[in-house]
C-alpha positions in Angstrom: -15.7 30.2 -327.7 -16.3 28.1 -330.7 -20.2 27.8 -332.1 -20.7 24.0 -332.8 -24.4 22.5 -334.0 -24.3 18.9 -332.7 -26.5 16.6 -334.4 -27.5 13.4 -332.0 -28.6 9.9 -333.8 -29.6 6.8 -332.1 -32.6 4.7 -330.1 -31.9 7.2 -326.8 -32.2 10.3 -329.4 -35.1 9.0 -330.9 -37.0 8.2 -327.9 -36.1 12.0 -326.0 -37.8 13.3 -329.4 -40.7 10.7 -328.9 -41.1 12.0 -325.4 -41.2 15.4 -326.1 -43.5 15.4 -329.0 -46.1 13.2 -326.9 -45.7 15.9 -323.9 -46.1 18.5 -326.5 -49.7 17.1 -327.9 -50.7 15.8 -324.5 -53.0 18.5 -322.9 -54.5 19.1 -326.5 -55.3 15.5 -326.7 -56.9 15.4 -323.3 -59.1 18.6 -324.2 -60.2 17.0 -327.2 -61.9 14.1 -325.5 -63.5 16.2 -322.6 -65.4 18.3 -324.6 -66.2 15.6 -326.8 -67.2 13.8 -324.2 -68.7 16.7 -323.0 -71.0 17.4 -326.5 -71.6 13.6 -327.0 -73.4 13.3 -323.5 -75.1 16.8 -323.8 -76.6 15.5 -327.5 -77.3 12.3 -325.6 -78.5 13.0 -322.3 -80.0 16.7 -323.4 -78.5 17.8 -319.6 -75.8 20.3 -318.9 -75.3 19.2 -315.4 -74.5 15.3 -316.6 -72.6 16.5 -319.0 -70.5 18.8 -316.9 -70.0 16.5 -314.4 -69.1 13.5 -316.2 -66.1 15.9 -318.0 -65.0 17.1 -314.7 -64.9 13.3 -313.4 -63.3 12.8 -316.5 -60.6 14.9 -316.2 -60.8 14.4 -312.1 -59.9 10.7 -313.0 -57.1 11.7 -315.6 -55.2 13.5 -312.8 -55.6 10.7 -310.7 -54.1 8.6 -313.2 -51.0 10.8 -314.2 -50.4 10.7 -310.1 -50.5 7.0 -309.7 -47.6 7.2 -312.8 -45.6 10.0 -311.1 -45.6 8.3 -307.8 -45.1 5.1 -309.1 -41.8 6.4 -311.2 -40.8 8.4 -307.7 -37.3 8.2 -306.2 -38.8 6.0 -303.5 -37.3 3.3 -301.0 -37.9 0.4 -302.7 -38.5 -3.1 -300.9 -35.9 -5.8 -300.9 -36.6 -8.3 -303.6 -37.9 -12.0 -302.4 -35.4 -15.0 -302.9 
């Protein structure tokens, strides 16, 4: 077998490294505004218990989010166009 390193160039490249970095950074991005959420509201409010449970909606309300996407980018039966 031969060893080659294959270098790929182009949009399709560039967005598959695009995707990847943002996937990468994602679930740091989404902790960082929790618990800053999270301290802003505790500074604010002076109350664990609205803090807590404004992050868990938070992040309740990110899931719901990410499932809308995911189901709407399914492999579903889609409906006949109108004419």
């Amino acid at each position: 077998m031969v060893d080659l390193d294959v270098s790929i160039g182009g949009i399709t490249a560039a967005n598959v490294d695009q995707t990847n970095s943002i996937s990468e950074r994602l679930p740091l991005f989404i902790a960082a505004v929790i618990i800053l959420s999270f301290l802003l509201l505790l500074a604010v409010f002076r109350s664990v218990l609205v803090a807590a449970k404004a992050a868990i909606l938070n992040l309740l309300s990110i899931i719901a989010a990410y499932g809308v996407v995911a189901y709407a980018d399914a492999d579903l039966p889609r409906l006949p166009a109108r004419r």
